[in-house]
Structure formats: structure tokens, C-alpha cells
N, C-alpha and C positions, 0 to 999 in steps of 0.2 A: 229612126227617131224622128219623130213629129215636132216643132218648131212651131210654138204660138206665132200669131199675129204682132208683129211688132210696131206700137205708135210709141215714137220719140214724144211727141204730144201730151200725152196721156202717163208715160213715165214724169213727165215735167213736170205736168202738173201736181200727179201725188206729192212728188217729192216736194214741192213748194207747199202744198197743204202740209204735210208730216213736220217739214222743218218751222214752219212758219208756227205752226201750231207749238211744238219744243220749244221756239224763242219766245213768243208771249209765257209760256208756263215759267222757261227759265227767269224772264226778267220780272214777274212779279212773284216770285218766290215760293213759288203753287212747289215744284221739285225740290227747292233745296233750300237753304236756310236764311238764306239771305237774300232779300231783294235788290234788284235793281242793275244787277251782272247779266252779264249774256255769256257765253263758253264760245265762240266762233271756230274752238277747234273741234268743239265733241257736235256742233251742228256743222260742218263741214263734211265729219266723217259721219256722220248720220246722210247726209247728201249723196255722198259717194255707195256707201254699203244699200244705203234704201233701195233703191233700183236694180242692185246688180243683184238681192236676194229676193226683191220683188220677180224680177225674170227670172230668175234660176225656178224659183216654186212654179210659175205658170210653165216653164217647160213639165217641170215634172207633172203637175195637174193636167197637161197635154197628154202628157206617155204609160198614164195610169189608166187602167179599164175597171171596170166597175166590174162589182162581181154580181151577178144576173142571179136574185133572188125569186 
């Protein structure tokens, strides 16, 4: 089994783009019906889950062969 490249760097930063981008949506009301809330548990667990299914997909996007057309 083949193991992408791993930048802690580069996971950081998605996940700061992702969440950051969630909290402005959240707090002006673009997602849900109310303005001006933020959710700090469902963007925490957005924080956690992001990366750990971010890597999981690049391993597999590593372990996958094209099929030679």
C-alpha cells in the first residue's frame, strides 16, 4: 500500500479555508435561517472529520491504477 505525501501544512490550511468559509456562511445566514449564530460544535467537528477524510481519499487516490484505455 502506497502512502501519499503527507503536509500537516497544507491539511491546515484547507481546513482553515473549509471552516472558515462554513463560519462566514453560517453567521450571515447564507445556510440556515437565522443570522448571526455560528454552530462552534458542528465547525469543530467539521475541523476534525475534514482532514482525516481528506487523507483517507488521497491514500486511496494513491492505491488506485487507472485502467489503460
Amino acid at each position: 500500500m502506497r502512502l501519499p505525501d503527507f503536509s500537516p501544512r497544507e491539511y491546515a490550511a484547507r481546513t482553515a479555508v473549509v471552516v472558515g468559509t462554513l463560519a462566514v456562511l453560517q453567521y450571515t445566514g447564507f445556510l440556515v435561517d437565522g443570522s448571526g449564530g455560528v454552530d462552534p460544535a458542528y465547525l469543530a467537528a467539521v475541523a476534525v472529520l475534514f482532514p482525516t477524510f481528506s487523507y483517507l481519499l488521497s491514500v486511496l487516490a494513491a492505491n488506485v491504477r487507472r485502467i489503460q484505455e
